[in-house]
C-alpha positions in Angstrom: 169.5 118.0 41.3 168.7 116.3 37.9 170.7 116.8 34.9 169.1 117.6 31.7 170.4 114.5 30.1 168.8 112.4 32.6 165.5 114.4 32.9 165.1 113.6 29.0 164.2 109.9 29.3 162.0 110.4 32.6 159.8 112.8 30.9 159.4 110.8 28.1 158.5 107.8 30.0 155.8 110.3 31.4 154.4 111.0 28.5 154.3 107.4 26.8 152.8 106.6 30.3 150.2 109.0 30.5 149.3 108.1 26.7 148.6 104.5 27.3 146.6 105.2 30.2 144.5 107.6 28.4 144.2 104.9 25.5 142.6 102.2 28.0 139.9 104.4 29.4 138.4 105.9 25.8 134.7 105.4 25.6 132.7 103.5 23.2 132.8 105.3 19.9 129.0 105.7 18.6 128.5 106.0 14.9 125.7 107.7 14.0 125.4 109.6 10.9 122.7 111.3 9.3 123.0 113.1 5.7 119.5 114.6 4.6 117.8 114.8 1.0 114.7 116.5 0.3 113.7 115.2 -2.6 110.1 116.8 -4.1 108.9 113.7 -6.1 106.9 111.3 -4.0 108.4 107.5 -4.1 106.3 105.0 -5.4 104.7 102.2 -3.5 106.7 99.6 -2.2 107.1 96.2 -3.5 106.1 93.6 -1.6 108.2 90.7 -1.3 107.3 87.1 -0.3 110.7 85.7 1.2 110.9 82.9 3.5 113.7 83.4 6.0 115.8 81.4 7.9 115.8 81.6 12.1 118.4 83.8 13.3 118.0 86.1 10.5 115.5 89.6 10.0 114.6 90.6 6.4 115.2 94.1 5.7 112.8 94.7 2.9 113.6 96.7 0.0 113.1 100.5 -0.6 113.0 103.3 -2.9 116.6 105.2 -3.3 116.8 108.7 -5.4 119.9 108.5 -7.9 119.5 112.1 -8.2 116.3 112.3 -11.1 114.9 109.6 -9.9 113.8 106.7 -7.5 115.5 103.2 -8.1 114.4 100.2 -6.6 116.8 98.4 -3.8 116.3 94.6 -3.5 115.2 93.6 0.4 118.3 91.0 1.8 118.4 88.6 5.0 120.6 89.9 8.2 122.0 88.5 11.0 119.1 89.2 14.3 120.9 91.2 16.6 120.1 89.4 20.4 117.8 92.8 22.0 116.7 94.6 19.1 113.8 94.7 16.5 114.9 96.2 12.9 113.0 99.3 11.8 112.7 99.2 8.1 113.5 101.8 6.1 111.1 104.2 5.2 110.3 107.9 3.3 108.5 110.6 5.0 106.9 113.6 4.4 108.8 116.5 5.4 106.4 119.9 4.5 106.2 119.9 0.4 109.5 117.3 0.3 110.1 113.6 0.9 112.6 112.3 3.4 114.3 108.9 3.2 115.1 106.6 6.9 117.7 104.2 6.2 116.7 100.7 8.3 118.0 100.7 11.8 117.9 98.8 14.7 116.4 99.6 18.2 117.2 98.2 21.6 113.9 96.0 22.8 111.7 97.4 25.5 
């Protein structure tokens, strides 16, 4: 029979054993958050710009952001491509009598 003392440390070891293991086997976090605005002013029209970019790199073309009273312009800016995806650009949609703002994304290549 085991005496308390001595049944101490092998439960422990147990337990920092069984924590490791669980640790290894986690899966892949996947962060994917959404936070909704309806905003009831339409943006205005995108602005188009002409921007020569190097291989390698996607431009993400600019957008309209709401502030809160109204829409702001957001300079466009180069990113790294990602090897098996295409960029979907950001983009406002009507949702019923409101607007809806995408924020740019990427999506695995068919």
């Amino acid at each position: 029979m085991l005496r308390p003392i001595m049944l101490r440390p092998l439960l422990l070891s147990a337990a920092l054993g069984l924590a490791a293991l669980g640790s290894v086997h986690a899966p892949e976090a996947q962060a994917r958050g959404y936070v909704g605005i309806d905003v009831r002013l339409a943006p205005p029209p995108p602005r188009y710009e002409r921007i020569v970019v190097r291989p390698g790199y996607v431009w993400t073309p600019g957008y309209w952001r709401w502030n809160g009273r109204r829409h702001v312009w957001v300079a466009g800016y180069a990113v790294a491509a990602r090897r098996g995806h295409v960029y979907a650009p950001p983009r406002w949609y009507r949702h019923g009598p409101n607007w809806r703002f995408r924020a740019g994304y990427w999506v695995p290549r068919r």
